[in-house]
N, C-alpha and C positions, 0 to 999 in steps of 0.2 A: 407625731407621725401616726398614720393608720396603722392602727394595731392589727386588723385585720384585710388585706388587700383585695380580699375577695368581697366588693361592692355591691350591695341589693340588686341595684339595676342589673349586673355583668350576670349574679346568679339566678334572677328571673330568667333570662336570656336563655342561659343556658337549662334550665328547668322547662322552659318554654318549649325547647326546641326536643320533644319528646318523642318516646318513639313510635307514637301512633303513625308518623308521616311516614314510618317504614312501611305501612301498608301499604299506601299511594307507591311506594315507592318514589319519593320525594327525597329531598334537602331540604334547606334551609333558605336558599335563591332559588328565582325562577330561572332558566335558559330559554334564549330565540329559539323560534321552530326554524326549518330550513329556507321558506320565505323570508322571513322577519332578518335573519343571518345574510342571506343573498341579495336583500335589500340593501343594507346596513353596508354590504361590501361594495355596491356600487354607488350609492351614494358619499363612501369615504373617495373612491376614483375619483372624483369629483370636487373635493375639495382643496383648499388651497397644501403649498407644500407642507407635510406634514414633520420637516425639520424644523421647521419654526417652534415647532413644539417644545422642539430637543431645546433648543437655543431659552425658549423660557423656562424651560427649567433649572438649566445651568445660569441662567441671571437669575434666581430668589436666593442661590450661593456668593455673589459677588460683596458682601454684607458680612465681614464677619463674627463670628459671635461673640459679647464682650462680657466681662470679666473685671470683680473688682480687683484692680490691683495691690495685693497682699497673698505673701507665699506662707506656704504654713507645710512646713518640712519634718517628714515624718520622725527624721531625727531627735526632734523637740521634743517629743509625744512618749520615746521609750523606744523606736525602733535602732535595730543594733543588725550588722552587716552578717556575712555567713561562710565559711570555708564552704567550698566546692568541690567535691568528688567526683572521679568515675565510676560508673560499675556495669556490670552485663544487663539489659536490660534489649528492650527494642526501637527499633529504630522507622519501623513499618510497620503495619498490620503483621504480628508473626514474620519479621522480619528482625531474626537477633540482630543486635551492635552493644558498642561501649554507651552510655550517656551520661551525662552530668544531673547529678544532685547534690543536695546540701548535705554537708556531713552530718555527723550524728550528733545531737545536743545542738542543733542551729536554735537561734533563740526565733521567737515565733511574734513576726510581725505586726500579724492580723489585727490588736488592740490598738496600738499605733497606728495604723492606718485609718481605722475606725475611729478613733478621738481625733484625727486631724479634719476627717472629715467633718465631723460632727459640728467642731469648733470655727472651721472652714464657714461651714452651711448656718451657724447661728450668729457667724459675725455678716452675713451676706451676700456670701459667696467671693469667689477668690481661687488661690491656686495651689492645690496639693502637689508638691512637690515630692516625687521617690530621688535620691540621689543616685551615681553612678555606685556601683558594689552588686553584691546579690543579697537578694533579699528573700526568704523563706517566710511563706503567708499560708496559714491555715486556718485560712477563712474566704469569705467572698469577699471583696473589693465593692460598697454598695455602693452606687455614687447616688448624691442628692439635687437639685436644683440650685442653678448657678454654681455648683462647683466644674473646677479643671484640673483632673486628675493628671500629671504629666513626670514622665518619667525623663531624666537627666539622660544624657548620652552614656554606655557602660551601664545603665542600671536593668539588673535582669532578676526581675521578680518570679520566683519558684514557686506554684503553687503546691498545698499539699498534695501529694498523692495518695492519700486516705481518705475516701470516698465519707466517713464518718465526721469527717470535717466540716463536712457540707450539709450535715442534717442538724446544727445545732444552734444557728443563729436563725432560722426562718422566723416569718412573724406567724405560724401555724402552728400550735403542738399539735402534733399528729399521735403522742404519746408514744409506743415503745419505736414507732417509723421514725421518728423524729420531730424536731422544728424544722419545718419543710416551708419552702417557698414557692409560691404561685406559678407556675412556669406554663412553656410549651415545650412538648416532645413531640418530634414531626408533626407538628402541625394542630398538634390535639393539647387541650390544654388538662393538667393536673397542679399536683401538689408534690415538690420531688425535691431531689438535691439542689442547693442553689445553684445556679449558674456563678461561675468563678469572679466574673464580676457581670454586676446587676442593677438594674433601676427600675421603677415602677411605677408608671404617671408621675415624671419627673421633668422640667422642660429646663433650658440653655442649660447643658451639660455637656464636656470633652472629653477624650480619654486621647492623649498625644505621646509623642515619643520625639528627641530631637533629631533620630535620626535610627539605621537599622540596626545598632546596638540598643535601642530601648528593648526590650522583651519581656513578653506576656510571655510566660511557659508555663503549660499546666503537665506535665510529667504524664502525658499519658500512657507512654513507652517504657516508665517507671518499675517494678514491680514493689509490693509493698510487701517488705518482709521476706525478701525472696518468692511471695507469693505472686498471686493473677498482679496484674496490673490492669488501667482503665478497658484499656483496650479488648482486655477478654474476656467484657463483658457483652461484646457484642459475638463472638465463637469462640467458644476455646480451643486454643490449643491441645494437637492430639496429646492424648491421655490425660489433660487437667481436667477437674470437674465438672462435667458437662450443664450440670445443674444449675450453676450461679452463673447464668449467661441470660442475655434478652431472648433468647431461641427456643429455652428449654421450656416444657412446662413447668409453671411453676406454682407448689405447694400453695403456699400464699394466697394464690386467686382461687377463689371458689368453685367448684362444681361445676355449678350452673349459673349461669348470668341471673337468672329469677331471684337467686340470692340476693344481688342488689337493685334488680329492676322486674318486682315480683309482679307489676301490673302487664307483664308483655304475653303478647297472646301465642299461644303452639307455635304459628309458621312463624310469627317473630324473632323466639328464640331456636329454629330451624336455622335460619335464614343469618341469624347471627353467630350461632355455634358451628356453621356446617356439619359434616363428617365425618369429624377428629376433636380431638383436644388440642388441638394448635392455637385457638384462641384463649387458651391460658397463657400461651405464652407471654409475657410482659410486650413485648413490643406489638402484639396483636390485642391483647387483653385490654389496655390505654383505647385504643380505636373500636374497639367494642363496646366498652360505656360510653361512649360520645353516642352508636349509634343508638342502644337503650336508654338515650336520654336520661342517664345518670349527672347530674351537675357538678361542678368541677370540686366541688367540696367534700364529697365523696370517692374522690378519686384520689385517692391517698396513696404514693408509692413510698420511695425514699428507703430507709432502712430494710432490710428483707426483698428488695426488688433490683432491677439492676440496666436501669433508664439512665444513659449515661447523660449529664447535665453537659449542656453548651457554655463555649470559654465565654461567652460577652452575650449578652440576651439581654436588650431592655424594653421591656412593655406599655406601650402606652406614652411613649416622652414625645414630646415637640422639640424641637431645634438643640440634632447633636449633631456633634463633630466628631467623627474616630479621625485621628489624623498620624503619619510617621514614625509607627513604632512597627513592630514582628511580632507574629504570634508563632511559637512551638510546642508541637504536642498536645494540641489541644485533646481533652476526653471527651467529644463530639464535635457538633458544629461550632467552627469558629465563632463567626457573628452572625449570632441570630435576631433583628428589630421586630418588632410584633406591633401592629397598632400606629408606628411613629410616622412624625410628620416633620419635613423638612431635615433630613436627615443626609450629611455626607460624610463618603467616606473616602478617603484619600493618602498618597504616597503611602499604605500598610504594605509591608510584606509578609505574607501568608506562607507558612511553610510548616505543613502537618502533613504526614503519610499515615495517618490513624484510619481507621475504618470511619464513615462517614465522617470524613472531616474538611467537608463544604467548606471552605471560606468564606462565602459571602451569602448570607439569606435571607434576605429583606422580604416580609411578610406582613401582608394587609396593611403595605405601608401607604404615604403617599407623596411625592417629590421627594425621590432619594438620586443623589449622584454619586457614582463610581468613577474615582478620575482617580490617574497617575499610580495603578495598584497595579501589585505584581502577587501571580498565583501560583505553588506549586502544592497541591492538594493530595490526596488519597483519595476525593470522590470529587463531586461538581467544585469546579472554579468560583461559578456564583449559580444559585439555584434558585428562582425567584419564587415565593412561597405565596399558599392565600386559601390556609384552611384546610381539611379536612375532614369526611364526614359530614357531620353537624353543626361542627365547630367554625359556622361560618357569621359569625356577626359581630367584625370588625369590617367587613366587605372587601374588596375586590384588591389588589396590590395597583397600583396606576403611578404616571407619570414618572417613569426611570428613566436616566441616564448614563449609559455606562459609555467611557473613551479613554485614551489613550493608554489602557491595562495593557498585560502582559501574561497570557497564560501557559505553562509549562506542562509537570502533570496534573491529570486530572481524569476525571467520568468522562463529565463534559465541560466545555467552555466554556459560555454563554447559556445557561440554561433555563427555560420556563418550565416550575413544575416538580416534582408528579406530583406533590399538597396541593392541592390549585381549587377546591372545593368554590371559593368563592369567586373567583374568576383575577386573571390576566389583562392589561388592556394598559396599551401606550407605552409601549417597552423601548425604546431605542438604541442600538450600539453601535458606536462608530469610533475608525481609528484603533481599531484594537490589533493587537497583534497575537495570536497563535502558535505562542514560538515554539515549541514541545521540545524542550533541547534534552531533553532527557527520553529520545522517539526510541531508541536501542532497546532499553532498558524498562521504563515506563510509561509509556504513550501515552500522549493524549487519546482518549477514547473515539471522542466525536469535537465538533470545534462549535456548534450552534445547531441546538438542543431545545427540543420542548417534548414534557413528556407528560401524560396521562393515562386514564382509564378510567373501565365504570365505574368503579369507586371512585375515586378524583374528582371526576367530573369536569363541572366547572367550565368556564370559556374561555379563551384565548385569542386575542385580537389584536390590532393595530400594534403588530410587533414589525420594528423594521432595523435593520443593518446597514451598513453601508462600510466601504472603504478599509476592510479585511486581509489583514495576509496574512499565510499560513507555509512560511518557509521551508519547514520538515513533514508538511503532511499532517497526518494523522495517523491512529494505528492501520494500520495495512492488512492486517488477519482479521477473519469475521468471527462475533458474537453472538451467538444465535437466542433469543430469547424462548422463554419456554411457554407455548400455547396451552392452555385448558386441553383437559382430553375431550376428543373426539372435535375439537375447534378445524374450521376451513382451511387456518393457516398451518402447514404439516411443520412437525417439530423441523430444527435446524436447515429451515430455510429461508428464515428472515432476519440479517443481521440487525437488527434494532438498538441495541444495545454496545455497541463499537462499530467502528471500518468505516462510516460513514460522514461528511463532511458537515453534511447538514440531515438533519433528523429530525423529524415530526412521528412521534412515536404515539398511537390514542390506545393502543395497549396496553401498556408497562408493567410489566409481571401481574399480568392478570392471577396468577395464582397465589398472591398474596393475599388476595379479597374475598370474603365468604361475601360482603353484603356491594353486589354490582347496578345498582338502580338507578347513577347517576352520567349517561351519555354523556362524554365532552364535545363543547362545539368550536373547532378549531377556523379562524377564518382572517383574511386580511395580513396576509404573512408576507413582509417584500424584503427581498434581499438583493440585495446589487455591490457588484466589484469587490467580487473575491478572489483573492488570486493563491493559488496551491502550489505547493515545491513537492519537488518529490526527492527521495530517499535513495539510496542502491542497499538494497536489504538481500537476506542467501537466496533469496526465490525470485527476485529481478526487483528494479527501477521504479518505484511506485509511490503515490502521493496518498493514498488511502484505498480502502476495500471497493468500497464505492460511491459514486460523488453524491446520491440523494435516496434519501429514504424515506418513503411518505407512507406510513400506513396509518389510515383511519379506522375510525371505531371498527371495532368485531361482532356484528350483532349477534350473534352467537353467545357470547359471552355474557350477551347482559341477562339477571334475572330479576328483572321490575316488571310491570304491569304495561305498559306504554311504550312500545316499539316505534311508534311514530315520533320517537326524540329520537332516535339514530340518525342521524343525519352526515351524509361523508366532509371531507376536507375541503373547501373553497377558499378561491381569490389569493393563492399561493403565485407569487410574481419572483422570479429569480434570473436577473438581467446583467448582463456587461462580466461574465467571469470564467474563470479560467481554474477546474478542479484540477490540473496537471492528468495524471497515469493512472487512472485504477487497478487495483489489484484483480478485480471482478472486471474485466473488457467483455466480455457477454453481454453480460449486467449493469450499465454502467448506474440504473436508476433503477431505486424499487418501488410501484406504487399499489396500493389497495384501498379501495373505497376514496376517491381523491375528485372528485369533482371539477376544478379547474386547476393545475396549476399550468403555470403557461413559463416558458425558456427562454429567453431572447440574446440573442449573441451571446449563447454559453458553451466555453470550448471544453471540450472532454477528449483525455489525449489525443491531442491536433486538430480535432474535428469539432466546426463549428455546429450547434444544434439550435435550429431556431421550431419552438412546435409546444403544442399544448398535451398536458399527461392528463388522461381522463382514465379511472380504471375501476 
């Protein structure tokens, strides 16, 4: 095995992509100008139907993936079962409840695991087998080539909830941070806690369940010790430690960026420090070396930081299968693919109320299918990822298929984005349903979602829908996003962020970003046959806030060199549906900067709307 994961090529790359281009105010890809875009969208018009697409993607799946036959059971290896306890812990972001964990002296499966697999991978692959029982693992689950990891019916694996667990098997000594593993954190790559389970340019590989008693848990509602648990590392809770959060500044990170990227010139480090020390913070600090052209080698978090690792993140693999197991609690994004190719994911159910706890986020992938999944999240359903910053050379995420899912709560449903540096393109979703059965209590945010900004960037195209129902609506109360000061758009009057059914958002918290130079170019967006229910909530009968919300870029916002990459929203098509009741009947559409979208037989309570929004 590579001892070291981080490959010549990957670290020229990344060293390459330095931060001289912050001066151009550049990335790492090029973007269409507004021609070049407006071409491109009527020349797609033009071509033949663009489901045929869907359809060959869903056949390179029809093949499935094989496996030597021989089981290799972790029982053999030294792994031994685990009493299970209650205790107070959380059940939601800051959401006390009871949950289950292992009781105290559970025997620790993680070497057992790790020699089946090992043993697995040198007889030539085959199938790891976890039995039904629970299982306590305080370790990452690594899988290799040709193995298939698959859990028995009843068998529910506990990961640790001791974040120091995950700093000790990396193939990195990072020395007092840990043996840290290669990873991505939103979108930006480091060196940090393992991901719970992991691969790494690794090809035919599974991770299966026989059914929705198989379970991935990573305790992130845990506390350890009576202490924080994963989860508060992203806010804590009033009166814990504010300090040991991704929010806070943090000690650890230096001063000044010059520290580690001493060649940047005055506006450079302006321009990436802004005017606070909020880019200490870890979750800003990570996207600030990408944009200093710090290479990933030096981007050392892990012990002393507080980057929560994703449950399933594999880098670089060709032909996996996640197939019919549950994930709970995850301590970030569920499943994160980076790099992979021919990738699907199928019958999983998702069910984490963590702070970012995405379910699905296929990133600079390419043919991936989402079939027969069910979502109820804490943040995006599926959030389709491709970069960050500079961190774009894996390229663009392409040819998805997502059908016949199921999403409950969530951010959003279907979503393109806000990572999207390297660009979107060939998205498909059909058949999906929007159930939000939990609309009372936790809404669905929005139901089909794309979201960016100057930071972001990146493109967004030949994304298409079809054949959508959303029986409970969506959230019915509006979210108002918060503008840059002195910005065109006034504070709390653009729901961007909830109430809306479909949302193209070229904003998105713009005031997360000191560095804004890279324009998104949104175009080619068609949605057809949706149909919306509505609710009886205490303020009346409504299906959502309001049926469409289109805001494009904010030129205002941007601080690059090159104003002529603003370019607004085109070739947006939304035909044959029916959003039921808005909350907002004024309003029932919000657009800014939007160049064509066009309405065709779209009813909006009772009233048919046929007409093009230009704004």
């Amino acid at each position: 095995m590579n001892k070291h994961p981080i490959d010549s090529r990957r670290r020229a790359l990344l060293r390459g992509a330095g931060a001289a281009s912050l001066a151009l105010g550049g990335g790492a890809i090029s973007l269409p100008a507004a021609a070049a875009a407006e071409a491109e969208a009527k020349a797609d018009n033009k071509s033949s139907d663009p489901w045929r697409q869907a359809q060959a993607i869903a056949a390179r799946f029809k093949q499935p993936l094989v496996f030597r036959k021989q089981d290799f059971v972790i029982t053999a290896h030294g792994a031994k079962p685990c009493k299970v306890t209650r205790v107070k812990g959380f059940i939601g972001h800051h959401e006390p409840g009871m949950v289950s964990t292992p009781a105290a002296g559970a025997h620790d499966c993680y070497p057992a695991i790790a020699a089946a697999i090992a043993v697995c991978a040198k007889a030539g692959g085959g199938r790891v087998v976890i039995p039904a029982g629970a299982w306590l693992c305080k370790g990452p689950i690594v899988l290799r080539s040709n193995v298939h990891v698959h859990l028995k019916s009843g068998a529910h694996v506990f990961f640790s909830n001791d974040p120091d667990d995950f700093a000790k098997y990396g193939e990195v000594d990072c020395g007092p941070n840990g043996k840290l593993t290669l990873s991505r954190w939103q979108s930006n790559d480091c060196l940090n806690y393992s991901p719970l389970v992991y691969a790494h340019k690794q090809n035919n590989i599974a991770l299966t369940g026989e059914d929705w008693t198989s379970i991935l848990d990573g305790q992130g509602g845990v506390p350890l010790g009576g202490g924080d648990c994963w989860w508060d590392w992203k806010v804590k809770r009033t009166g814990a430690r504010e300090l040991l959060s991704q929010v806070a500044v943090n000690p650890a990170n230096p001063p000044s960026i010059l520290t580690v990227a001493p060649n940047l010139t005055p506006s450079q480090v302006k321009l990436i420090e802004g005017e606070s020390s909020r880019w200490r913070n870890d979750e800003s600090y990570l996207p600030s070396l990408s944009e200093a052209g710090v290479p990933v080698g030096k981007r050392v978090f892990g012990r002393g930081h507080y980057l929560r690792p994703c449950m399933v993140e594999f880098i670089g693999c060709d032909k996996v299968l996640l197939k019919g197991y549950q994930v709970n609690q995850a301590p970030f994004w569920l499943h994160h693919p980076v790099a992979c190719r021919d990738l699907e994911i199928r019958k999983v159910h998702m069910d984490s109320m963590g702070p970012n706890s995405d379910g699905f986020d296929p990133e600079a992938c390419n043919y991936v299918l989402v079939e027969d999944c069910t979502f109820n999240t804490g943040d995006d359903c599926i959030a389709i990822k491709a970069g960050k910053n500079l961190d774009t050379q894996f390229g663009p995420t392409q040819n998805v298929l997502i059908q016949k899912c199921i999403m409950n709560s969530g951010h959003g449903g279907v979503t393109l984005g806000s990572e999207m540096s390297g660009g979107i393109e060939h998205v498909y979703a059909q058949d999906v349903e929007f159930r939000n059965v939990n609309w009372a209590t936790s809404p669905l945010s929005t139901a089909i979602r794309m979201k960016t900004n100057m930071n972001r960037g990146g493109f967004l195209k030949h994304f298409y829908v079809r054949n959508v129902t959303i029986p409970n609506g969506v959230q019915t109360t509006p979210q108002y996003y918060n503008p840059l000061p002195g910005s065109p758009i006034a504070p709390k009057s653009v729901s961007s962020s909830a109430g809306a059914v479909i949302t193209i958002d070229c904003d998105y918290a713009p005031t997360a970003d000191n560095v804004r130079t890279r324009p998104p170019v949104v175009s080619n967006v068609h949605i057809s046959n949706v149909r919306v229910g509505n609710v009886k909530t205490k303020a009346g009968t409504f299906s959502c806030f309001q049926a469409i919300m289109l805001l494009g870029p904010v030129a205002f916002d941007y601080n690059g060199d090159d104003p002529s990459r603003i370019v607004p929203i085109t070739d947006v098509t939304i035909t044959d549906c029916d959003f039921g009741i808005p909350a907002n009947a004024e309003t029932p559409w919000f657009a800014y900067n939007v160049k064509s979208a066009k309405l065709t037989n779209v009813t909006i309570a009772g009233k048919v709307v046929n007409t093009t929004v230009t704004a």
